[in-house]
C-alpha positions as a Markdown table, in Angstrom:
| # | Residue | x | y | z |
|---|---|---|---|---|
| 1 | Unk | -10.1 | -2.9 | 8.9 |
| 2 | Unk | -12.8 | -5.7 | 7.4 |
| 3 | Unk | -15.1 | -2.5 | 7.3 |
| 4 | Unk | -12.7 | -0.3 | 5.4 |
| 5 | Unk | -12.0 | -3.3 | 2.8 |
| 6 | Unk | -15.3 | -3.6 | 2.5 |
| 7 | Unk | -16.3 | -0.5 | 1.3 |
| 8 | Unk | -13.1 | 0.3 | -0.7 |
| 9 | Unk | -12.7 | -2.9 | -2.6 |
| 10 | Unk | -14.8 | -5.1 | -4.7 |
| 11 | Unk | -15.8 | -8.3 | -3.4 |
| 12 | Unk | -12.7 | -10.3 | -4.7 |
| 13 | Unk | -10.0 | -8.0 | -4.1 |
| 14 | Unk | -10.4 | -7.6 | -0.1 |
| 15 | Unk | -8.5 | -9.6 | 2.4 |
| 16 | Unk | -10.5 | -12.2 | 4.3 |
| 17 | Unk | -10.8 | -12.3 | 8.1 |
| 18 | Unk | -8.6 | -14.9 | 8.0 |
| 19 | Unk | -5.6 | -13.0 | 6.0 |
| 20 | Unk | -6.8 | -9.8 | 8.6 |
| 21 | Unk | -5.9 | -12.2 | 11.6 |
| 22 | Unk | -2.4 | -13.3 | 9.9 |
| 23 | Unk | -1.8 | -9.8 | 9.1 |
| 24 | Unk | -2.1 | -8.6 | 12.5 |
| 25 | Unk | -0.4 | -11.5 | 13.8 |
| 26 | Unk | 2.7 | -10.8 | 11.9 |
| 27 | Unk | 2.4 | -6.9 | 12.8 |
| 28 | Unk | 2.6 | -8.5 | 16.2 |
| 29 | Unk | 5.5 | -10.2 | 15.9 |
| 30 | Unk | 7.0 | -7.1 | 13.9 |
| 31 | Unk | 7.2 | -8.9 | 10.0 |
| 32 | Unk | 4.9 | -6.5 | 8.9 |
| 33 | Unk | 3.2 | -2.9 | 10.0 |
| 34 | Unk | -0.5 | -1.6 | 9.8 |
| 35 | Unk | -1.6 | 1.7 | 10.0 |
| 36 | Unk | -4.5 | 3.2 | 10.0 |
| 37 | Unk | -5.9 | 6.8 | 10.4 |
| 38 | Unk | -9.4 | 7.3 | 11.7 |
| 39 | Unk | -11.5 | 10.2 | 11.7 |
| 40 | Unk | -13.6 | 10.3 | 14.7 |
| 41 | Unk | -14.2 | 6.7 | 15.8 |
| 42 | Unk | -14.1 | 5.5 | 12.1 |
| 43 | Unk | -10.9 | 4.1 | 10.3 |
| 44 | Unk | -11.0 | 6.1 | 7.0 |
| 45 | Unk | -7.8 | 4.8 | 5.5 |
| 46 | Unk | -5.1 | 2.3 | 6.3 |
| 47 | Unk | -1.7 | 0.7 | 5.2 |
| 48 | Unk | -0.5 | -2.6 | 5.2 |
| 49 | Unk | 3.4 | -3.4 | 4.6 |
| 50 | Unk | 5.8 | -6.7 | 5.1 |
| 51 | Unk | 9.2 | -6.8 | 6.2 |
| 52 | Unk | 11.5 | -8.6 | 4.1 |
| 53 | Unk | 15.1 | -7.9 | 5.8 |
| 54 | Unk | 17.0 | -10.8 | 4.0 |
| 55 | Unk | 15.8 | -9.9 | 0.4 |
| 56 | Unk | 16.2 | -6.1 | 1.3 |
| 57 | Unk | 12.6 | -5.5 | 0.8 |
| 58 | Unk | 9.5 | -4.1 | 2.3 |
| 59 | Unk | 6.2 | -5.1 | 0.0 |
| 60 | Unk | 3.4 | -3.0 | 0.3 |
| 61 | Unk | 0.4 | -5.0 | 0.9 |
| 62 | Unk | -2.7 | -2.4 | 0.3 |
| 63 | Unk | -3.6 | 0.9 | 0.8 |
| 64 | Unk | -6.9 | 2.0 | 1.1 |
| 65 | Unk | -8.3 | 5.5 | 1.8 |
| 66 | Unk | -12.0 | 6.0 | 1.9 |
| 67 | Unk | -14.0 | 7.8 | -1.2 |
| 68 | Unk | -14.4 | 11.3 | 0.8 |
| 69 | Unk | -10.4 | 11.3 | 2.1 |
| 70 | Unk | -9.3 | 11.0 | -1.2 |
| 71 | Unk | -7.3 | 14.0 | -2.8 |
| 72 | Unk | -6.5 | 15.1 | 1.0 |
| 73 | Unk | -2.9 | 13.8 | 0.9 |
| 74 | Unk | -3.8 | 10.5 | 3.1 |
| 75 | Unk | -2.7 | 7.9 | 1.3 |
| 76 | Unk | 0.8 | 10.0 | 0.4 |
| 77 | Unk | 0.8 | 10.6 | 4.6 |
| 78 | Unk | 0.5 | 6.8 | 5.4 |
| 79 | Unk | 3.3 | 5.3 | 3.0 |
| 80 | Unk | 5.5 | 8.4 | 4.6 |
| 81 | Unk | 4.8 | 6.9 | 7.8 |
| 82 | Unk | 4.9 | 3.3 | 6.7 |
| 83 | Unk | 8.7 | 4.7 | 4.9 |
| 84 | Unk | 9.5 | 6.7 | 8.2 |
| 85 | Unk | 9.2 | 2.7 | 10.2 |
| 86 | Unk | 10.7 | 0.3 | 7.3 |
| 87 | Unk | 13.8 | -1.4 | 9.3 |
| 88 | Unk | 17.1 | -0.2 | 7.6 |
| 89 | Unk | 17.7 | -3.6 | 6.3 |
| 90 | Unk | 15.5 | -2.8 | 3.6 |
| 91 | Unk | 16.4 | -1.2 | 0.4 |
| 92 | Unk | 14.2 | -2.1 | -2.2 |
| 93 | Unk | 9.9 | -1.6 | -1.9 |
| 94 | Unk | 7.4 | -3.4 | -4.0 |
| 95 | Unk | 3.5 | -3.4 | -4.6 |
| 96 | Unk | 1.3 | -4.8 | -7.0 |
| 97 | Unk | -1.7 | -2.5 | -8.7 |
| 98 | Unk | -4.5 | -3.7 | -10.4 |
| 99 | Unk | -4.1 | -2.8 | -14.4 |
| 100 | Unk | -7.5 | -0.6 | -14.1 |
| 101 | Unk | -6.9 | 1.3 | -10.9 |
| 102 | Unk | -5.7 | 4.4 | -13.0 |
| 103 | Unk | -5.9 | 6.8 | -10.0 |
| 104 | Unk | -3.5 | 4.2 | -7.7 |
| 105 | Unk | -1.1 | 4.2 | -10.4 |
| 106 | Unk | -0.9 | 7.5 | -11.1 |
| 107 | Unk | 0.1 | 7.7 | -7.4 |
| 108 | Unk | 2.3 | 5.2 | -7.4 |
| 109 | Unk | 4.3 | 6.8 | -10.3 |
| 110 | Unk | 4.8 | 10.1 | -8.9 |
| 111 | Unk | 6.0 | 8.6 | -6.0 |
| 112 | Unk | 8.9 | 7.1 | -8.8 |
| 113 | Unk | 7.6 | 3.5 | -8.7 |
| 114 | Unk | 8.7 | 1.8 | -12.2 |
| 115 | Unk | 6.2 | -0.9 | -13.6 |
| 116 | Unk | 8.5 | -4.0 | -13.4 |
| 117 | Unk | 5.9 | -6.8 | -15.3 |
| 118 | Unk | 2.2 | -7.0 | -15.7 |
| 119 | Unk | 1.1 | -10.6 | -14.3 |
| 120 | Unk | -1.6 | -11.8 | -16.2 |
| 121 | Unk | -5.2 | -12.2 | -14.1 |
| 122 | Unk | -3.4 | -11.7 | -11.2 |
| 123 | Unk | -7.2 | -10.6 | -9.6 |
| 124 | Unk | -10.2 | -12.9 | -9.1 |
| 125 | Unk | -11.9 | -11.0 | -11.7 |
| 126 | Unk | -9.5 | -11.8 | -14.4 |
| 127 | Unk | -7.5 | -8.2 | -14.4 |
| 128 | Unk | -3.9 | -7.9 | -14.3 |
| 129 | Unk | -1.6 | -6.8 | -12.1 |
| 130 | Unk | 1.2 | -4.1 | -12.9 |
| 131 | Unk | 4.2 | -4.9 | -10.3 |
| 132 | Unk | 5.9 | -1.9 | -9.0 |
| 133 | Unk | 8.9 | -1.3 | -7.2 |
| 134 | Unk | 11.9 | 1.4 | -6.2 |
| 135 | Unk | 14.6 | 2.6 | -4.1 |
| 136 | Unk | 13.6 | 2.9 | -0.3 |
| 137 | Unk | 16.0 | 6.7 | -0.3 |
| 138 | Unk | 14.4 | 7.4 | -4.0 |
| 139 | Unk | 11.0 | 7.2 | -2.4 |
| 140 | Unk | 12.2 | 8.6 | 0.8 |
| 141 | Unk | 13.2 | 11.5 | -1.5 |
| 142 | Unk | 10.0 | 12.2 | -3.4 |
| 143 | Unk | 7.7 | 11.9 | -0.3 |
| 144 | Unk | 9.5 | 14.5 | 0.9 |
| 145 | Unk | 8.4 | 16.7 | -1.8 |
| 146 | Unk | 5.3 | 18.7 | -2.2 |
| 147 | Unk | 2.7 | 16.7 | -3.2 |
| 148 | Unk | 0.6 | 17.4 | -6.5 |
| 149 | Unk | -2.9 | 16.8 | -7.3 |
| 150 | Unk | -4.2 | 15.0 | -10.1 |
């Protein structure tokens, strides 16, 4: 996972090993879920999501799908999956997308996230965030449709 983050994100935007071992501790204990998809003995993309039963909401931590996977529908097949697992309890999804990750957004909108708020240098760097969020049946809906290319 440290390896994928690595070579997906810049320096300030990956998770330490120390917010890794938290993560995994709560997928542990079931507060929050990561996937990951490997090709051969190499994980090529993952998912990270939290659980958030009392305020009816599942936040999408990262995704992050290696240079040569994307385009190949991964990144569409791991929030299905991460969607097909969210405890019923949850309505409502969120994620946060750097400002300048064009491609990301573009994803996120097809999927019929809304941009909520931008949160000033929300990023290490200084960028801002865009905070996303829908329906858990509206994105149910439109993963179920055929996906398009940009």
């Amino acid at each position: 996972m440290v390896a994928l983050d690595e070579r997906n994100f810049a320096r300030g935007d990956r998770f330490s090993n120390r917010l890794w071992r938290t993560i995994l501790e709560q997928t542990a204990s079931g507060k929050m879920l990561t996937l990951i998809a490997r090709q051969q003995d190499t994980v090529v993309g993952a998912i990270v999501g939290e659980f958030q039963p009392r305020l009816h909401k599942m936040s999408v931590w990262s995704i992050a799908v290696d240079e040569a996977q994307r385009g190949s529908g991964l990144a569409r097949e791991l929030m299905a999956e991460l969607v097909r697992r969210t405890p019923a309890a949850c309505s409502l999804v969120g994620l946060d997308a750097r400002q300048d990750n064009l491609r990301a957004r573009r994803f996120y909108e097809r999927l019929g996230f809304r941009q909520e708020r931008q949160i000033r240098g929300a990023y290490t760097d200084g960028t801002d965030a865009i905070r996303y969020a829908t329906d858990l049946e509206a994105l149910r809906s439109a993963l179920r449709q055929p996906s398009s290319t940009s």
